[in-house]
PyMOL Python script that loads the backbone (N, CA, C, O; Angstrom):
from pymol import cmd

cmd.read_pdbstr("""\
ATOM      1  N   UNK A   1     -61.440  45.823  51.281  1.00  0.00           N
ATOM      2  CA  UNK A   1     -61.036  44.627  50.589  1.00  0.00           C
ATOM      3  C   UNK A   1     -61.045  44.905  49.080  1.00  0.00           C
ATOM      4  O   UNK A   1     -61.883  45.656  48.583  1.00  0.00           O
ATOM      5  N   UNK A   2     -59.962  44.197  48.258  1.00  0.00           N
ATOM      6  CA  UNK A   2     -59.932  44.807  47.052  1.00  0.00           C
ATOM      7  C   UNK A   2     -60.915  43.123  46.211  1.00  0.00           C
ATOM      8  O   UNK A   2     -60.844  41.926  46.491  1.00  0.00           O
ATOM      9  N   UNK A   3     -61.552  43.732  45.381  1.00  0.00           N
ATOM     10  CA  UNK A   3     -62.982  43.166  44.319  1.00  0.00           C
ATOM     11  C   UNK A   3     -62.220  43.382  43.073  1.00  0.00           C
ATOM     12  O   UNK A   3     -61.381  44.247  42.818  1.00  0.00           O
ATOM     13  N   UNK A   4     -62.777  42.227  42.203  1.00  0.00           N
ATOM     14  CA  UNK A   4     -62.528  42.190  40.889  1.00  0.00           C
ATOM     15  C   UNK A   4     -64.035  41.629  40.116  1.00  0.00           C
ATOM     16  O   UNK A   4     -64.607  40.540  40.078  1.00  0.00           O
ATOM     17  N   UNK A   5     -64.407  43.433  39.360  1.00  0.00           N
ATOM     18  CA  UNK A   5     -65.726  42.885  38.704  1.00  0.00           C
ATOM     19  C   UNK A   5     -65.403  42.558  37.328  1.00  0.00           C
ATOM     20  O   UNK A   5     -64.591  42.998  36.514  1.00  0.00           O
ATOM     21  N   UNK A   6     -66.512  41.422  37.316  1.00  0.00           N
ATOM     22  CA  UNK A   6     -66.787  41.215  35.930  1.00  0.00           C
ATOM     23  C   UNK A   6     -68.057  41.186  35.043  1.00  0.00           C
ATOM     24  O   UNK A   6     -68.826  40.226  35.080  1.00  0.00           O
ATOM     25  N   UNK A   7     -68.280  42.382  34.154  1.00  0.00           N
ATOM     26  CA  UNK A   7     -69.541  42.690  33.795  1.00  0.00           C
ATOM     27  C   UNK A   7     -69.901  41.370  32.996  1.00  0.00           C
ATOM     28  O   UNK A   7     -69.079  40.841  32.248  1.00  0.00           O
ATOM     29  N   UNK A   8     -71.213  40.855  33.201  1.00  0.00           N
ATOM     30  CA  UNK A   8     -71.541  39.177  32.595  1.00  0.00           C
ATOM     31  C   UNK A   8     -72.926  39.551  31.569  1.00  0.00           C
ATOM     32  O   UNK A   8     -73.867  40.302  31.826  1.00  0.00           O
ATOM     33  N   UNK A   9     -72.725  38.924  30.616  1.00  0.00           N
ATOM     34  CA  UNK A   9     -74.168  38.618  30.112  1.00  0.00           C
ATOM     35  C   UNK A   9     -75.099  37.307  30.620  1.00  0.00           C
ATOM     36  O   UNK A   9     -74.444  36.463  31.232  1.00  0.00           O
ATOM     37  N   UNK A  10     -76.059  37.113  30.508  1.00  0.00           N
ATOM     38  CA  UNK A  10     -77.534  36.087  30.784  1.00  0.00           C
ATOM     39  C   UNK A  10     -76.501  34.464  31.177  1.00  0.00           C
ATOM     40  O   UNK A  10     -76.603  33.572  32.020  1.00  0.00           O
ATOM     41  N   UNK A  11     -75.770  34.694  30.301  1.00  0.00           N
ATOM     42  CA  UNK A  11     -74.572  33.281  30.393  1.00  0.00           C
ATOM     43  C   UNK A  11     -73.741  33.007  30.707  1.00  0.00           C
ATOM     44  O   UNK A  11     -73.130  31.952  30.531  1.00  0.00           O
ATOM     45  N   UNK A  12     -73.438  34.114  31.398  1.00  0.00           N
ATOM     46  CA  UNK A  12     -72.313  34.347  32.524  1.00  0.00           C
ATOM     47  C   UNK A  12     -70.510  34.405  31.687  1.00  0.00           C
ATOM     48  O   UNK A  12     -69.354  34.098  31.978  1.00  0.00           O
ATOM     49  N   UNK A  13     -71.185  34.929  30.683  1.00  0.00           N
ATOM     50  CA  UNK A  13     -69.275  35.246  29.744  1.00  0.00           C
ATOM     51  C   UNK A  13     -69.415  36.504  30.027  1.00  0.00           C
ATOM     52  O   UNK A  13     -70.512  36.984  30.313  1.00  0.00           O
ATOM     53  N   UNK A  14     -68.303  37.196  29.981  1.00  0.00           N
ATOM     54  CA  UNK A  14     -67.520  38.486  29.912  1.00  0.00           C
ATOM     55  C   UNK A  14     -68.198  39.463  28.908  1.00  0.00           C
ATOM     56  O   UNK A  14     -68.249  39.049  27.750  1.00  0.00           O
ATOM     57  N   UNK A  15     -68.663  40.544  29.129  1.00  0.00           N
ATOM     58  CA  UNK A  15     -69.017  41.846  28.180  1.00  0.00           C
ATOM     59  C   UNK A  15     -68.188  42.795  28.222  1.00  0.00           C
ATOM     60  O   UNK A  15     -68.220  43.594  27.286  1.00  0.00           O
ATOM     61  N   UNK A  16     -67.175  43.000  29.338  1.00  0.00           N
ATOM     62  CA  UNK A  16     -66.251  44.080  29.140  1.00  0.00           C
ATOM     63  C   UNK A  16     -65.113  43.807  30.437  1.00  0.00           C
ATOM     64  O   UNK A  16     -65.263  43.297  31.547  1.00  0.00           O
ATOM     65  N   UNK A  17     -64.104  44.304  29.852  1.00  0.00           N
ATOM     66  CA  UNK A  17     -63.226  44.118  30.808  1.00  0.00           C
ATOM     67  C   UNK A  17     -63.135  44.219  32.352  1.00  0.00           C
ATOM     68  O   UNK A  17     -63.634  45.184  32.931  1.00  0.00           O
ATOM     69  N   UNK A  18     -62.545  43.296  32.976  1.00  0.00           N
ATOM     70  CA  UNK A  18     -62.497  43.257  34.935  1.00  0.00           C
ATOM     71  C   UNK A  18     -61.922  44.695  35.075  1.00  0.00           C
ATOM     72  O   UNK A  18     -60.996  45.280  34.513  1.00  0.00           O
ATOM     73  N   UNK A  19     -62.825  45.048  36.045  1.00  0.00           N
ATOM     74  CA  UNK A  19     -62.278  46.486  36.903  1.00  0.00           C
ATOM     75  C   UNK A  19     -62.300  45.696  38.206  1.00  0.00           C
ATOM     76  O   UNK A  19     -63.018  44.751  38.533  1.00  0.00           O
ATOM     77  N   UNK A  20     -61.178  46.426  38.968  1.00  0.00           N
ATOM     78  CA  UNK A  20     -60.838  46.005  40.355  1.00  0.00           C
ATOM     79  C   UNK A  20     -61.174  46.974  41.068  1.00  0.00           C
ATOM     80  O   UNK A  20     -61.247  48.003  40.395  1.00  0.00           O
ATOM     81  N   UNK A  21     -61.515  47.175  42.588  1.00  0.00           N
ATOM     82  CA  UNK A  21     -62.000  47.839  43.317  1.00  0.00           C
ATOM     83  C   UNK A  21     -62.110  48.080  44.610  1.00  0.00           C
ATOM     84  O   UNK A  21     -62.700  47.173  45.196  1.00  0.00           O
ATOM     85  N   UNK A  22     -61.762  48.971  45.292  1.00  0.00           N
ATOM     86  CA  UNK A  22     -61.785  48.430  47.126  1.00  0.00           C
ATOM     87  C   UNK A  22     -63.138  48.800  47.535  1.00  0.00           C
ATOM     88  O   UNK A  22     -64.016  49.550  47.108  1.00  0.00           O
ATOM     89  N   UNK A  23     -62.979  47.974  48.550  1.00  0.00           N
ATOM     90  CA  UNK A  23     -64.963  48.538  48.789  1.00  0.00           C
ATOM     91  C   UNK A  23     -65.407  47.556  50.159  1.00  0.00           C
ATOM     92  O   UNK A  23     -64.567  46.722  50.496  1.00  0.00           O
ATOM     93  N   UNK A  24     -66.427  47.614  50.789  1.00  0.00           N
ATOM     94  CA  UNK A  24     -66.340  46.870  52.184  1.00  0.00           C
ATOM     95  C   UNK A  24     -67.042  45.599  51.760  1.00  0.00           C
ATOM     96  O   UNK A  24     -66.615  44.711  52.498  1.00  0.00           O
ATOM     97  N   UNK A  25     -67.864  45.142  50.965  1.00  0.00           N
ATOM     98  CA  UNK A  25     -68.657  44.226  50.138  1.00  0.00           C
ATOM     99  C   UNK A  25     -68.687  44.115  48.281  1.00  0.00           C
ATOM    100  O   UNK A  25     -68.597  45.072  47.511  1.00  0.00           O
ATOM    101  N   UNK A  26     -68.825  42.788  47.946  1.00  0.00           N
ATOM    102  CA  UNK A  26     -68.740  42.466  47.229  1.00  0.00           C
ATOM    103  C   UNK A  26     -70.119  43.099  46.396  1.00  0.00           C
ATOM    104  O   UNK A  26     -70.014  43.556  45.257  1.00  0.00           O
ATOM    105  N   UNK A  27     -71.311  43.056  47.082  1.00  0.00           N
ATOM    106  CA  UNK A  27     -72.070  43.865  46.567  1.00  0.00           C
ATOM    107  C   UNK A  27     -72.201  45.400  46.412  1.00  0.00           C
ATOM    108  O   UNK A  27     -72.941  45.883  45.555  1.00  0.00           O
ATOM    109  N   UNK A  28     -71.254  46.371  47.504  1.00  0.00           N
ATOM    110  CA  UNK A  28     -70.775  47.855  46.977  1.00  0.00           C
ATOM    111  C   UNK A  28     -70.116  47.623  45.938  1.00  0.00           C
ATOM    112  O   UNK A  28     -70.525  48.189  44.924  1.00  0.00           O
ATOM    113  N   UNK A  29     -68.991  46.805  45.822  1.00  0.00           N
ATOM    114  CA  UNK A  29     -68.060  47.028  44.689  1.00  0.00           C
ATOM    115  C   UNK A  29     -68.880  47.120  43.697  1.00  0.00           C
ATOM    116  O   UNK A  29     -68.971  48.182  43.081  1.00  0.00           O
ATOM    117  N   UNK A  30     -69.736  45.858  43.313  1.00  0.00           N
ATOM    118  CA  UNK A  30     -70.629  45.920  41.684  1.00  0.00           C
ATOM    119  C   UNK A  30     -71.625  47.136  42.083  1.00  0.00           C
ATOM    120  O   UNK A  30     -72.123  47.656  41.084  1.00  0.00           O
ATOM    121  N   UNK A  31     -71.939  47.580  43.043  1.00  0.00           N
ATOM    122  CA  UNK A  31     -73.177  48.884  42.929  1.00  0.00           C
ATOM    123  C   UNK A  31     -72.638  49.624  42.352  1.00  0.00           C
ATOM    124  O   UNK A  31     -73.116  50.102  41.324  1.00  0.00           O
ATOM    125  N   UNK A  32     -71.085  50.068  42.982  1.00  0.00           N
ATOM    126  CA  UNK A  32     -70.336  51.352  42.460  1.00  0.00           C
ATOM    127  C   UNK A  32     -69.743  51.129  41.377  1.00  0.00           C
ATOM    128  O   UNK A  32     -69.286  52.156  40.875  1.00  0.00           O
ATOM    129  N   UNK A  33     -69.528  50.022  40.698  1.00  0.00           N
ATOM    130  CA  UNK A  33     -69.072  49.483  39.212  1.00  0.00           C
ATOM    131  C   UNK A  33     -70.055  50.001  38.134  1.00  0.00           C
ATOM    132  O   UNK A  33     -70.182  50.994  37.418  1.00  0.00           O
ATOM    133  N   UNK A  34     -70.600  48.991  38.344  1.00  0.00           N
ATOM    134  CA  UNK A  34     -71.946  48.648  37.298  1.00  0.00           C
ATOM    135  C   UNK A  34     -72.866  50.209  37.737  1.00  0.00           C
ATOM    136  O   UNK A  34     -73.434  50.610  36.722  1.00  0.00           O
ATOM    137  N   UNK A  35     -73.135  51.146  38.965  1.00  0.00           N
ATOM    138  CA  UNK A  35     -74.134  52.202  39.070  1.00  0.00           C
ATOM    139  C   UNK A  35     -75.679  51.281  39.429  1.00  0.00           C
ATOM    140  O   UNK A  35     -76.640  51.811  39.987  1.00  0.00           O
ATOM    141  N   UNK A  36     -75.657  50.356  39.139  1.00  0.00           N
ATOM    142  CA  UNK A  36     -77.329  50.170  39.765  1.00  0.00           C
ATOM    143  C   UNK A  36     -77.817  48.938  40.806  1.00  0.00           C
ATOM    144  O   UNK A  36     -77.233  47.902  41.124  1.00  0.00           O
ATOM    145  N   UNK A  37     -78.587  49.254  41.041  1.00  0.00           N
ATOM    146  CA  UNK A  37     -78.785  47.910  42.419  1.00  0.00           C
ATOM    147  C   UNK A  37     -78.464  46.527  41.972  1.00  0.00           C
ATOM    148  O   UNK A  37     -78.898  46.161  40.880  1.00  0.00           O
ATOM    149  N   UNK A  38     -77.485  45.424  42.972  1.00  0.00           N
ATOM    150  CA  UNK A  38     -77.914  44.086  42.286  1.00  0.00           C
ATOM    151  C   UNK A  38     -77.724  43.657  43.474  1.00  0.00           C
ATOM    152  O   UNK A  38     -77.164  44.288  44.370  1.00  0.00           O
ATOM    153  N   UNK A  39     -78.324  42.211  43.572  1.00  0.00           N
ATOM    154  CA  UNK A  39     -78.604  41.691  44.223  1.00  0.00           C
ATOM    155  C   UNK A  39     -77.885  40.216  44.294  1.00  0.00           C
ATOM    156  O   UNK A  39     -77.075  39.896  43.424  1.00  0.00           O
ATOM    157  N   UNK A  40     -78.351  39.005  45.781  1.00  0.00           N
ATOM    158  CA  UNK A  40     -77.084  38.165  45.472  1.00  0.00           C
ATOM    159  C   UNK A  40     -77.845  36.985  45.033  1.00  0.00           C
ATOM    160  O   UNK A  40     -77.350  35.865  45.164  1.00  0.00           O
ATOM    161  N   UNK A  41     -79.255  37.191  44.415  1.00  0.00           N
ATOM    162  CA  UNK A  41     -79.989  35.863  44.220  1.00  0.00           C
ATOM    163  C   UNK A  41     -80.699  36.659  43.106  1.00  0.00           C
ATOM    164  O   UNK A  41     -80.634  37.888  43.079  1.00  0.00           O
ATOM    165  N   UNK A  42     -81.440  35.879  42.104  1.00  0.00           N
ATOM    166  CA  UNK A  42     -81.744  36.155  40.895  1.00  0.00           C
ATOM    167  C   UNK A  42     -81.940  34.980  40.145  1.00  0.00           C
ATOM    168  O   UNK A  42     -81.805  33.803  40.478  1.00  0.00           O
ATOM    169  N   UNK A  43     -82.384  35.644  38.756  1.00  0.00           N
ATOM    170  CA  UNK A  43     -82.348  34.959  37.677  1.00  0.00           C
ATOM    171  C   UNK A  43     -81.665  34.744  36.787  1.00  0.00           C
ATOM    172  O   UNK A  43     -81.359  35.796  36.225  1.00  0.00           O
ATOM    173  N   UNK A  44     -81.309  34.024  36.411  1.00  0.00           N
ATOM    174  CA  UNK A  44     -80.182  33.693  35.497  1.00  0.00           C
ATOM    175  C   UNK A  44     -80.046  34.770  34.166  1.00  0.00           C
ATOM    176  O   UNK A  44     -78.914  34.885  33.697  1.00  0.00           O
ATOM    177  N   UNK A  45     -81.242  35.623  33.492  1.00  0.00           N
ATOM    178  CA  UNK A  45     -81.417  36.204  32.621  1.00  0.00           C
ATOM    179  C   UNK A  45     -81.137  37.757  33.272  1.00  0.00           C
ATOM    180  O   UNK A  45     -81.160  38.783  32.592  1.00  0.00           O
ATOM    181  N   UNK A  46     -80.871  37.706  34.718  1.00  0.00           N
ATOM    182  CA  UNK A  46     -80.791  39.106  35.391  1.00  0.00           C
ATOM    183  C   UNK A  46     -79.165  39.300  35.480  1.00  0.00           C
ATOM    184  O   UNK A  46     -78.490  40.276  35.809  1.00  0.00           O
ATOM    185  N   UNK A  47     -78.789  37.896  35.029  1.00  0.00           N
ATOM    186  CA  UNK A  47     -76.842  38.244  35.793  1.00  0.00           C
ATOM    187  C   UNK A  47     -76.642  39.249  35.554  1.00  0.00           C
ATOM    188  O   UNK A  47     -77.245  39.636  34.553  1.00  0.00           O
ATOM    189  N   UNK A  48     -76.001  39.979  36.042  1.00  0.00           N
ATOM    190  CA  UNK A  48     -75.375  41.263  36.622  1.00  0.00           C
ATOM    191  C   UNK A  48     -73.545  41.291  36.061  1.00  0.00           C
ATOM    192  O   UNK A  48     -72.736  41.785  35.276  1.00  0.00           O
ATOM    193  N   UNK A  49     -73.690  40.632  36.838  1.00  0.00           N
ATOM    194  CA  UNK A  49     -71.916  40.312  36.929  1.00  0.00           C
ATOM    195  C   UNK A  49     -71.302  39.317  38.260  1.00  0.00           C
ATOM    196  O   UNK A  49     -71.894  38.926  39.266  1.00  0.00           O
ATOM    197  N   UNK A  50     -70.115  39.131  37.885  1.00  0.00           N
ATOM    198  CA  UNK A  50     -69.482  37.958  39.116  1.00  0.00           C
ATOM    199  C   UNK A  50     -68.323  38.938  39.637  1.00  0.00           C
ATOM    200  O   UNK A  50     -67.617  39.633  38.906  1.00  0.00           O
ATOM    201  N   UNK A  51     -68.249  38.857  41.203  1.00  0.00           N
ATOM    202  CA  UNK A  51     -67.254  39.308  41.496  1.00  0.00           C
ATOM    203  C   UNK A  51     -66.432  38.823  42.562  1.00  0.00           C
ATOM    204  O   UNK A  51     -66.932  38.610  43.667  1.00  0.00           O
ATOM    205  N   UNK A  52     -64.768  38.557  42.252  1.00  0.00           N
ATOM    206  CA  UNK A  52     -64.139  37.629  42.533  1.00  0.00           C
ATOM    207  C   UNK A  52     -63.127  38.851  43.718  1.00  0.00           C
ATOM    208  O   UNK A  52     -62.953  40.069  43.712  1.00  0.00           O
ATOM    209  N   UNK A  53     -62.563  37.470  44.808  1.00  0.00           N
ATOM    210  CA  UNK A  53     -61.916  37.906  45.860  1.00  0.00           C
ATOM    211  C   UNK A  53     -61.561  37.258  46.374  1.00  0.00           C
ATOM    212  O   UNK A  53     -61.982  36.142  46.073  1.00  0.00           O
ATOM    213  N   UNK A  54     -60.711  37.288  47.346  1.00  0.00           N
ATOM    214  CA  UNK A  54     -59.966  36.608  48.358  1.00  0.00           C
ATOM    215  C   UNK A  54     -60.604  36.298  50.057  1.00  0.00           C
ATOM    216  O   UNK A  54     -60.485  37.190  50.898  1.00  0.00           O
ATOM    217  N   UNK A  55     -61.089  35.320  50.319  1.00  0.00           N
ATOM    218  CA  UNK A  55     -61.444  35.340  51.462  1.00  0.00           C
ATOM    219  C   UNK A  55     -60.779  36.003  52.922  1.00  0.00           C
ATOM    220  O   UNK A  55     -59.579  35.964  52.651  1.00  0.00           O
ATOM    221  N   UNK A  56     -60.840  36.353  53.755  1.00  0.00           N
ATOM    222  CA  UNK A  56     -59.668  36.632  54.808  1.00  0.00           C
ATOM    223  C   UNK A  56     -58.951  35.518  55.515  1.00  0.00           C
ATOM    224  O   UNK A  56     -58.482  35.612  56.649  1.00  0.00           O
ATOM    225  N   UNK A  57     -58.895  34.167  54.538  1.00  0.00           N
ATOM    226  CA  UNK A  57     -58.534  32.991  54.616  1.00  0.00           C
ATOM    227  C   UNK A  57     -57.384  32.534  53.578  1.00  0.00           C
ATOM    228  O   UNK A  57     -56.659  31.579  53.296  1.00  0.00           O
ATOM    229  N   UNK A  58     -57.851  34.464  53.025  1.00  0.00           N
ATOM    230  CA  UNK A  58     -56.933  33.591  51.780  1.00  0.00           C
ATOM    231  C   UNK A  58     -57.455  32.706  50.196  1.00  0.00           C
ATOM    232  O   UNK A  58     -56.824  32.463  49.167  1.00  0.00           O
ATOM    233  N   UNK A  59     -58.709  32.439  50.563  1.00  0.00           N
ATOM    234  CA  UNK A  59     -59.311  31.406  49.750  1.00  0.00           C
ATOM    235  C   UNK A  59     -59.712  31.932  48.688  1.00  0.00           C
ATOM    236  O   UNK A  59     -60.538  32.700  49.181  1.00  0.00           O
ATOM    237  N   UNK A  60     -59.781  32.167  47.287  1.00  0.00           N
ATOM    238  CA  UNK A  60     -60.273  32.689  45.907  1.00  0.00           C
ATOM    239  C   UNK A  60     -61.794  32.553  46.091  1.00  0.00           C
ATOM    240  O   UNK A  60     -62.055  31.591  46.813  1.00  0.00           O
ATOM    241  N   UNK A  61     -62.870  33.216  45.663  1.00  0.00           N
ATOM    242  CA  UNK A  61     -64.009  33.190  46.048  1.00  0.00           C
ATOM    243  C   UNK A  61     -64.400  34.214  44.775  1.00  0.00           C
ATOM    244  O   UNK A  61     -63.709  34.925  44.046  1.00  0.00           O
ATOM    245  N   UNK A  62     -66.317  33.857  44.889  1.00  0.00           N
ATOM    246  CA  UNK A  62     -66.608  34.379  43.322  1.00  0.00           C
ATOM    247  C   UNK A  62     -67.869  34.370  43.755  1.00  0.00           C
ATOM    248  O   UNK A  62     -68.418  33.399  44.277  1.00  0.00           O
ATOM    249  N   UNK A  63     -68.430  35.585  43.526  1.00  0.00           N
ATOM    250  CA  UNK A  63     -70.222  35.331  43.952  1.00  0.00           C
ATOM    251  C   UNK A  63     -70.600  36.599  42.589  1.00  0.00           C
ATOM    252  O   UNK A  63     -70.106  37.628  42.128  1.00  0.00           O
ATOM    253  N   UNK A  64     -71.836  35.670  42.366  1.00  0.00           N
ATOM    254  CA  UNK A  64     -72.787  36.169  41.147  1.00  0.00           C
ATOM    255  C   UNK A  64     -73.756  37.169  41.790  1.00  0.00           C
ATOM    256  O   UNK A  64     -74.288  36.987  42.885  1.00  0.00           O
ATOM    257  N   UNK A  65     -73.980  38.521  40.802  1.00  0.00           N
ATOM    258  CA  UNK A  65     -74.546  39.244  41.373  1.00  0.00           C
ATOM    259  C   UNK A  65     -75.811  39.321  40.546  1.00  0.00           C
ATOM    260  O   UNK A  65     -75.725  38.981  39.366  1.00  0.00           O
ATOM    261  N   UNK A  66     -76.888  39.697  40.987  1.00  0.00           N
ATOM    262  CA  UNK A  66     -77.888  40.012  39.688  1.00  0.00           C
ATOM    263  C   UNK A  66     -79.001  41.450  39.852  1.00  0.00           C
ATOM    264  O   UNK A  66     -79.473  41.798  40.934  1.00  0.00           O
ATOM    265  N   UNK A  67     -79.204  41.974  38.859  1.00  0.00           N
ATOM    266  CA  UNK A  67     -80.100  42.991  38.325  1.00  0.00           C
ATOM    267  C   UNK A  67     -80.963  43.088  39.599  1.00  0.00           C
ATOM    268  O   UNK A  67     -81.061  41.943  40.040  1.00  0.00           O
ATOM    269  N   UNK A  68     -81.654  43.989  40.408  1.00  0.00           N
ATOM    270  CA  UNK A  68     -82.542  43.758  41.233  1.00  0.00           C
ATOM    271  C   UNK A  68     -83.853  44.262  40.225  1.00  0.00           C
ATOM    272  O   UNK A  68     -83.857  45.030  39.263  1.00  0.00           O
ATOM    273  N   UNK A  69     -84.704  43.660  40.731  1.00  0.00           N
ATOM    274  CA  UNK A  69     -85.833  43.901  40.183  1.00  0.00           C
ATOM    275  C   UNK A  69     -86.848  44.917  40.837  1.00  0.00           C
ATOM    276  O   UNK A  69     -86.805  44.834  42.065  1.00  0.00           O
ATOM    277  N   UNK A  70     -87.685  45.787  40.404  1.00  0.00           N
ATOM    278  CA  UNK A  70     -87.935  46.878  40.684  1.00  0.00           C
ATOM    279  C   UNK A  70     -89.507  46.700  41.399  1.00  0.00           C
ATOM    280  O   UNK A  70     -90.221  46.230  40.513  1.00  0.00           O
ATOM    281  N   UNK A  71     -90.014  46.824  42.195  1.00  0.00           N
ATOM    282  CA  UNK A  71     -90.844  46.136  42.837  1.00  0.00           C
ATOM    283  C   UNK A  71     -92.239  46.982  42.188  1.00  0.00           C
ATOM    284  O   UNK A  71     -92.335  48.199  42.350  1.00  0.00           O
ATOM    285  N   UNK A  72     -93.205  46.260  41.504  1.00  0.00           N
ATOM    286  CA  UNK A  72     -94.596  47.222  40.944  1.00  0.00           C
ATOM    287  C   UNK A  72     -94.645  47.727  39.494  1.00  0.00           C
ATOM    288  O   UNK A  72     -95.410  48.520  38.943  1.00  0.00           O
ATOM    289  N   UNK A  73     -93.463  46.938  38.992  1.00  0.00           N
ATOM    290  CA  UNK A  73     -92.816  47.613  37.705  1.00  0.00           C
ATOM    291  C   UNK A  73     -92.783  45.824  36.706  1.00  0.00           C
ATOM    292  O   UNK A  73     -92.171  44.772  36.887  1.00  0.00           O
ATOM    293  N   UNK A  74     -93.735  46.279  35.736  1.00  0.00           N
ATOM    294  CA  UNK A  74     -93.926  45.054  34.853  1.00  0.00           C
ATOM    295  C   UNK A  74     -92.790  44.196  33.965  1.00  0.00           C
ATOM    296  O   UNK A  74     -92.093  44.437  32.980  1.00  0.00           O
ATOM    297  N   UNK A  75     -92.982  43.125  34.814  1.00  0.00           N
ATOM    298  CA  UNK A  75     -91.573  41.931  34.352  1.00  0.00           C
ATOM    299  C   UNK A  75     -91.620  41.698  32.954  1.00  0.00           C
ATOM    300  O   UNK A  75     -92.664  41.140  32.618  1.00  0.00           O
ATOM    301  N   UNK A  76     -90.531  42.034  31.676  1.00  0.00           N
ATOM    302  CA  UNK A  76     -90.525  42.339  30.330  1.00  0.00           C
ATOM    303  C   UNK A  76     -90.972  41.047  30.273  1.00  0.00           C
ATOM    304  O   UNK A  76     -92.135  40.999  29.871  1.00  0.00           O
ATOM    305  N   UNK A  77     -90.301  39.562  30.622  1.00  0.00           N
ATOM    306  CA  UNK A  77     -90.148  38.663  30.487  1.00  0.00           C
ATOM    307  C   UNK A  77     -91.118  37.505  31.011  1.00  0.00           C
ATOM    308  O   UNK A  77     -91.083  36.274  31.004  1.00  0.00           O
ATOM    309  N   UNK A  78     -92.226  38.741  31.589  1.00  0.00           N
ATOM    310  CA  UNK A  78     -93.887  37.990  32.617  1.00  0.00           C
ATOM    311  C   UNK A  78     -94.479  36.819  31.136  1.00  0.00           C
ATOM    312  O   UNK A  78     -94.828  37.113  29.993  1.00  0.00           O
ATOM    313  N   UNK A  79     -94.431  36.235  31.441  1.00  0.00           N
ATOM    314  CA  UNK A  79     -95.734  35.089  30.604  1.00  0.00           C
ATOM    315  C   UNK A  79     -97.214  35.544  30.600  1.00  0.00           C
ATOM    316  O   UNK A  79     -98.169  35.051  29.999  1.00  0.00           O
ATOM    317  N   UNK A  80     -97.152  36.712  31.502  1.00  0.00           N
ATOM    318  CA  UNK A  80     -99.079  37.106  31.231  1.00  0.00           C
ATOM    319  C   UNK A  80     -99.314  38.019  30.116  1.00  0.00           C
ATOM    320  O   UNK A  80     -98.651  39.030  29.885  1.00  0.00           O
ATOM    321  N   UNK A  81    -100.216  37.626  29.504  1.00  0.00           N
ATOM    322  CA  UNK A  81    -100.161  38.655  27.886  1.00  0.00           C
ATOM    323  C   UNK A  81    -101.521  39.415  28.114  1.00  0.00           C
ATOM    324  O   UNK A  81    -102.578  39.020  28.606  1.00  0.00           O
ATOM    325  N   UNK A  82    -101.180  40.544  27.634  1.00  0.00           N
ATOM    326  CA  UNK A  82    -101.851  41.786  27.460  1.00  0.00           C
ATOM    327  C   UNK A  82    -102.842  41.637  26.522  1.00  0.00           C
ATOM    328  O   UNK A  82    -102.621  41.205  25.391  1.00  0.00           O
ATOM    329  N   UNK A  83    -103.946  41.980  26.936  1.00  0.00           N
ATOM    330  CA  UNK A  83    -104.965  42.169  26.053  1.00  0.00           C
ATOM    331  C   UNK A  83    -106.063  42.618  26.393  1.00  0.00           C
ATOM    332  O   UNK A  83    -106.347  42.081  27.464  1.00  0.00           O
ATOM    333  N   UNK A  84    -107.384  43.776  25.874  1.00  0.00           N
ATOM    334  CA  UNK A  84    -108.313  44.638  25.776  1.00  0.00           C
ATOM    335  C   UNK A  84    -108.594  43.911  27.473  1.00  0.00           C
ATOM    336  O   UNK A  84    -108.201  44.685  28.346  1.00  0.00           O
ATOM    337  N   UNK A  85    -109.214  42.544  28.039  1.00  0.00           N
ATOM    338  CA  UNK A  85    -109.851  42.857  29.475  1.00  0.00           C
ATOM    339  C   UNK A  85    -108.618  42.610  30.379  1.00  0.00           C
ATOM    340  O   UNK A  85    -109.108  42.156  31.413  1.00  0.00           O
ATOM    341  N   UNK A  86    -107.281  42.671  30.530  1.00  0.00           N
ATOM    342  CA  UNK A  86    -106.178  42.929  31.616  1.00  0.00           C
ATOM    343  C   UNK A  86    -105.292  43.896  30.818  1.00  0.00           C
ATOM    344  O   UNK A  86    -104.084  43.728  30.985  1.00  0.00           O
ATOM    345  N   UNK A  87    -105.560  44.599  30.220  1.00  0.00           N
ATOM    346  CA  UNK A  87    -104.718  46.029  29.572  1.00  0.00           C
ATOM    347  C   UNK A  87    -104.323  46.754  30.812  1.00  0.00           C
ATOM    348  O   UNK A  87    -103.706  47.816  30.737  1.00  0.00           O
TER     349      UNK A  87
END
""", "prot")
cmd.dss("prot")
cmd.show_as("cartoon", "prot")
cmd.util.cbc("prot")
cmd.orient("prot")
């Protein structure tokens, strides 16, 4: 099925131009786009990118992809602050 990515910032506008792509999922297409894992649920500050297609209905369709997060690996964006007794 042919994919049309679109690399997104946190706010979901455009950072660089749509590449189109064949691929069996909407999530290969952005793996093999973008190069790194994303996922189809997230945080809004993780968007990834949106990638748009045609249903086998025919129907225009658009699903948001996001950053996967790395499991054991400290969230930049954690609210717990560092200091001398949780260093």
């Amino acid at each position: 099925m042919l994919y049309k990515i679109v690399k997104c910032d946190c706010r979901g506008e455009p950072i660089a131009p749509a590449i189109s792509i064949i691929a069996q999922s909407p999530d290969q297409a952005a793996k093999l786009i973008l190069a790194e894992e994303v996922t189809r649920r997230g945080r809004a500050i993780d968007l990834a990118a949106k990638v748009y297609f045609a249903s086998r209905e025919g129907v225009p369709t658009m699903v948001e992809l996001y950053r996967s997060q790395v499991t054991g690996q400290p969230d930049e964006h954690s609210t717990r602050r560092r200091g001398p007794a949780n260093a």
